[in-house]
C-alpha positions in Angstrom: 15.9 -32.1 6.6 18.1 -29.3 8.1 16.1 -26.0 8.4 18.8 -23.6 6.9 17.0 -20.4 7.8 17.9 -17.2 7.0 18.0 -13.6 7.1 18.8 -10.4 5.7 18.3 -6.5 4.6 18.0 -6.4 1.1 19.3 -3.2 0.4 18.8 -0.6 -2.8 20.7 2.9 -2.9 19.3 5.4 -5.5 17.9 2.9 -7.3 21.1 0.2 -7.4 21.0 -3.1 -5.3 23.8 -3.3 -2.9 23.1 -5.9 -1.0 26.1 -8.3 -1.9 28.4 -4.7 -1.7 27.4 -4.4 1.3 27.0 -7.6 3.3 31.2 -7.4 4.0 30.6 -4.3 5.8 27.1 -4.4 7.5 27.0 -4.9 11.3 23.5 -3.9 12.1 20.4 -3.4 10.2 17.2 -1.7 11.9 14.1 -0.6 11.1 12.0 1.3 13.4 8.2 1.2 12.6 6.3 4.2 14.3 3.4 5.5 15.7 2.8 9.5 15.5 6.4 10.1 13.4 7.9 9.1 10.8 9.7 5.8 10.1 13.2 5.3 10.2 16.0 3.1 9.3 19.8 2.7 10.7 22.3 0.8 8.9 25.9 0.6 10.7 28.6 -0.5 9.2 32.5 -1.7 9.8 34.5 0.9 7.8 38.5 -0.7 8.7 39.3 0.4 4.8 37.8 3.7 5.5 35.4 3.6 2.2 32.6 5.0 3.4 33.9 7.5 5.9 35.7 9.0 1.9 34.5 8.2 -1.3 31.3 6.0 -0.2 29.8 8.7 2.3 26.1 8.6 1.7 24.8 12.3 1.0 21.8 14.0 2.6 18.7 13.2 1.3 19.7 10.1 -1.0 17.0 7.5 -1.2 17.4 4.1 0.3 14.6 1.1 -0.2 14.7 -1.8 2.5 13.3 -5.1 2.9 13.6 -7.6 5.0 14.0 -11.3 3.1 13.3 -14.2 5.6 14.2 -17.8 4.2 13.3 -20.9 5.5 12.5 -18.7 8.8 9.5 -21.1 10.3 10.1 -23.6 8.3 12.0 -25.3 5.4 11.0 -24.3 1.6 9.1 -20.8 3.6 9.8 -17.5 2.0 8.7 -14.1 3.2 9.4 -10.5 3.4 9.1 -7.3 5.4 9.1 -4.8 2.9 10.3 -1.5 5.4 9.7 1.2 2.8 11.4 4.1 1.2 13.7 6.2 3.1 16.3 9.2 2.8 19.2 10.3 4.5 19.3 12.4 7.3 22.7 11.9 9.1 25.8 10.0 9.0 27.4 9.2 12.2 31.1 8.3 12.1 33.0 6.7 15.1 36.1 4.5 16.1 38.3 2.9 17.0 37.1 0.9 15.7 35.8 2.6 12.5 32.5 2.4 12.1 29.7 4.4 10.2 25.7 4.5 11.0 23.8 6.0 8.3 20.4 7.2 9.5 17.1 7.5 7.1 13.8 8.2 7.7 11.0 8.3 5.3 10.2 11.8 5.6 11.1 13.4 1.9 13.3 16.4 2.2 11.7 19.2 0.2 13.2 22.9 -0.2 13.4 24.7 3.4 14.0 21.2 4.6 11.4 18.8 7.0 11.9 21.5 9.8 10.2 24.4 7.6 7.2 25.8 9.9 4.1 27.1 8.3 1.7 29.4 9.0 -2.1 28.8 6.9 -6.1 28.8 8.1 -8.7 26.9 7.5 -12.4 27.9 7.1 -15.2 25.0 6.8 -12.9 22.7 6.4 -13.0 18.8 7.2 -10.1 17.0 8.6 -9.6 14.8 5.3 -9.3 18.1 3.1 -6.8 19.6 6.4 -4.4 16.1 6.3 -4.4 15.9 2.8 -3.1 19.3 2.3 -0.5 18.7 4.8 0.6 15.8 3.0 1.3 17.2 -0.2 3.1 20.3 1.6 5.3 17.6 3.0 5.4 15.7 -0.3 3.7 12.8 0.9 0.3 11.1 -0.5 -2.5 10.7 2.0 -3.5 7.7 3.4 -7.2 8.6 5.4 -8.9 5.5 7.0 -10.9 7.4 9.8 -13.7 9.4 10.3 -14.1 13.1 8.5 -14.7 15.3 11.1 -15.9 19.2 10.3 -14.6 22.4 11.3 -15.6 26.4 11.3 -11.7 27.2 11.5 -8.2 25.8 12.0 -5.2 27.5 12.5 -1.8 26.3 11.9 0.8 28.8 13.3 4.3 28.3 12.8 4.3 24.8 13.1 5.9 21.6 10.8 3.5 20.1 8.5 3.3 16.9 10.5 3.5 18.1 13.7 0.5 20.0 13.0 -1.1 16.6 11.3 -0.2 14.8 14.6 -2.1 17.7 17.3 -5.1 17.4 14.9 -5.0 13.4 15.1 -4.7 13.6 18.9 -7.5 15.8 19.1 -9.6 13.4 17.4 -8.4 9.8 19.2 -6.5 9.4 15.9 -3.0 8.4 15.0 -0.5 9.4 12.8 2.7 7.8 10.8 4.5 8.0 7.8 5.6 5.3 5.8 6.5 4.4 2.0 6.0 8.2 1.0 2.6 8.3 2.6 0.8 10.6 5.6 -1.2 7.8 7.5 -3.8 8.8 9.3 -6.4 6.3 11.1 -8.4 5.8 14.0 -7.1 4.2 17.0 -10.1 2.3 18.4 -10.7 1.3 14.8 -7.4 -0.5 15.0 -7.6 -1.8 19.0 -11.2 -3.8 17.7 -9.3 -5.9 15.0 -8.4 -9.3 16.1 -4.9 -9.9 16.9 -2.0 -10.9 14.6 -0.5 -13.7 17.0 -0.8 -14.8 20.7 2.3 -14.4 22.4 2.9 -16.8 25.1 5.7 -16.7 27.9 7.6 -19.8 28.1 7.6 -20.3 24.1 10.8 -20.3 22.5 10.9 -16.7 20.1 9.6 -14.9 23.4 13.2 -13.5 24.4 12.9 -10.6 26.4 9.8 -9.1 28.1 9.3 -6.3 30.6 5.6 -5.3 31.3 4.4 -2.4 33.9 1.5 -1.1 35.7 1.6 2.3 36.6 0.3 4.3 39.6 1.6 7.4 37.7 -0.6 6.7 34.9 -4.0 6.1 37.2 -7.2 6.4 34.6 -9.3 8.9 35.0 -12.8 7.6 36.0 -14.6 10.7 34.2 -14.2 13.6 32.0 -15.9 16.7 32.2 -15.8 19.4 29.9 -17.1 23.0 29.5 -17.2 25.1 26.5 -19.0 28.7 25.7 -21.8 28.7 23.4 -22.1 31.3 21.6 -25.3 31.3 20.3 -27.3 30.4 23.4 -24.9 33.0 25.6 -24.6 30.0 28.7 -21.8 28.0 29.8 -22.7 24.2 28.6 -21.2 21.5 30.7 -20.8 17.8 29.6 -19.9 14.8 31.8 -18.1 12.0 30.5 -18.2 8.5 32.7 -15.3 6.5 31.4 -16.7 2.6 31.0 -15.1 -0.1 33.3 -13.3 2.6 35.6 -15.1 3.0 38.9 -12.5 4.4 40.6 -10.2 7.1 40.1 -9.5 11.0 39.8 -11.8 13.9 37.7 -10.3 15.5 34.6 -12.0 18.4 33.9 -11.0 20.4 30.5 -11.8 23.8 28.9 -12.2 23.9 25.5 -13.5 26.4 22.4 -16.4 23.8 20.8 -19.6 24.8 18.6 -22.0 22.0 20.0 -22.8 19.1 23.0 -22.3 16.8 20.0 -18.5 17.8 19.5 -18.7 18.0 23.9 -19.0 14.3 23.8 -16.7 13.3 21.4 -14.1 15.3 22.7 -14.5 14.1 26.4 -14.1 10.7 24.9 -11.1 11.2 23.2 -9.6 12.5 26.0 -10.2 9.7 28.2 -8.5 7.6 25.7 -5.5 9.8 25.1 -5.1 10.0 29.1 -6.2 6.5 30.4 -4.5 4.6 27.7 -1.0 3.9 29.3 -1.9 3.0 32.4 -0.6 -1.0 31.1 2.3 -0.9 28.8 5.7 -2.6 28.4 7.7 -4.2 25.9 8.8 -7.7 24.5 11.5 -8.7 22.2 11.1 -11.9 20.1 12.7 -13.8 17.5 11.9 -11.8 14.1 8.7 -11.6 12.9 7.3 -9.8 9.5 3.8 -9.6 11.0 4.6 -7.4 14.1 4.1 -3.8 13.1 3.3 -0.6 14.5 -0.9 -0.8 14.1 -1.5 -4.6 14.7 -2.9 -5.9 18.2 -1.9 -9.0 20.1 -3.0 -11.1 22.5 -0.2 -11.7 25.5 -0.9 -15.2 27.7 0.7 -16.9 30.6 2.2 -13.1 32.2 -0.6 -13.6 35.1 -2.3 -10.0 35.8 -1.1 -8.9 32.7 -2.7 -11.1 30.2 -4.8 -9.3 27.4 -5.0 -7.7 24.6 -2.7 -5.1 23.7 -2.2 -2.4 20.8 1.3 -2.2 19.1 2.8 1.5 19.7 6.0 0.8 18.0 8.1 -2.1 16.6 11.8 -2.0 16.1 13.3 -5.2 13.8 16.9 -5.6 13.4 19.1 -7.8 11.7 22.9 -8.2 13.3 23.4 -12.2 12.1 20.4 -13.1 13.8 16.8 -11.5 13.6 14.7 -10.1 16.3 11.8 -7.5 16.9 11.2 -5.3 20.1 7.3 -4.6 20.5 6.0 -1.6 22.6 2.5 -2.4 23.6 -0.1 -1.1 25.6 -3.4 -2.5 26.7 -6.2 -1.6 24.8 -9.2 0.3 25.5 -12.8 -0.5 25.5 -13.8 2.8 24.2 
């Protein structure tokens, strides 16, 4: 039996299917899957009749809802889905010869003031749950919390976007950030590096297309982390080494930070050896399509010698033009 696989972006604008309107026109279909922003499609299409460069131009803000169908894609009588999310216009780029239109959506909700508008607001006795959750609803989003609730005597948010502000408290904390389907995700990364992975990925194997993997000496980790805060109460400078596990070699990173206790020393020293040593092995590898490679997931990468592990998923990009593929940006993960 022939394996007649398949493709395609199933399509609904405003709340009408247009797949089959569409499908004459559409040249590319991508969806970019995120880490620490939001999620965002592209959709570019042939415009020779000039429809949607007149009557058909999308308008700012109008909602689009994308899914990738797969048929027959592993095998015959298989049928799957990638369902992208919701999304809303942000821009329409128009260019030729010959014509062509690429409509842009990301699934950031426009609210009055626009996605731009910076706030100013303070927190007292707060915990980061309460903090995100407030932020999402300013944005219009529901909150999506799988990570610890961490505490805090005050935060400030001064003139700053809602999730720009959600992203510098994530950091702070080893957390990560995204939106997707009209939520605020927030979750821990080591949380997310410990789960098994989706799928080996194994060079010499027919859907690997494309690969491009790096160590960096720009990126050396840090071998320890050693922080100093005021405390207050005790009128002393308090001082807290960090020793990052499995680095024995490497340079100091000493911070300066306003903390309340050697409990919160210690967490933060960690975090920062995670948000500094964890590029030091990255790269990228395009495949032929698949559903379950998504910004979060980890997998495990065989068969590319000294760079064979496990790596974390930064960022996935899947697009459609005839054929489907996915480009995965990884980097290796961390023990700690």
């Amino acid at each position: 039996m022939t394996n007649t696989r398949r493709s395609f972006a199933d399509i609904s604008y405003m709340g009408v299917n247009i797949t089959t309107a569409l499908a004459p026109y559409l040249k590319r279909f991508t969806f970019n899957d995120n880490e620490g922003a939001s999620d965002e499609i592209q959709i570019e299409l042939e415009d020779r009749e000039r429809k949607w460069q007149g009557p058909w131009l999308p308008k700012k803000a109008d909602k689009i809802d994308a899914t990738i169908q797969l048929i027959n894609w592993r095998k015959e009588g298989e049928v799957s889905h990638l369902d992208c999310g919701t999304f809303y216009v942000d821009d329409v780029n128009f260019q030729g010869p010959p014509d062509t239109i690429t409509i842009k959506a990301v699934s950031v909700p426009f609210k009055d003031g626009g996605k731009e508008t910076k706030h100013t607001r303070v927190w007292d006795n707060a915990g980061l749950k309460k903090i995100m959750n407030d932020l999402a609803k300013s944005a219009g989003l529901s909150l999506f919390y799988d990570a610890p609730d961490y505490f805090y005597d005050r935060v400030e948010q001064d003139k700053k976007t809602d999730l720009a502000f959600a992203k510098e408290l994530a950091q702070k904390e080893g957390l990560s950030v995204k939106v997707t389907k009209n939520q605020l995700v927030v979750y821990d990364q080591h949380d997310y590096e410990s789960k098994g992975p989706v799928r080996a990925i194994e060079r010499g194997t027919t859907d690997v297309l494309k690969y491009d993997l790096k160590e960096s000496a720009a990126e050396e980790q840090y071998k320890q982390v050693k922080i100093s805060y005021w405390d207050g109460k005790k009128k002393k400078l308090i001082e807290y080494t960090y020793d990052v596990p499995g680095v024995k070699n490497g340079p100091v990173l000493k911070v300066n930070k306003r903390l309340t206790s050697l409990d919160e020393a210690k967490r933060f020293a960690q975090k920062e050896a995670r948000n500094k040593n964890k590029s030091s092995k990255s790269g990228s590898i395009t495949l032929m399509g698949d559903e379950k490679l998504l910004q979060g997931v980890t997998v495990d990468i065989k068969g590319f010698g000294a760079f064979d592990t496990k790596y974390f998923v930064e960022s996935a990009s899947h697009e459609i033009t005839g054929g489907y593929t996915v480009k995965i940006n990884i980097r290796e993960v961390l023990s700690y």
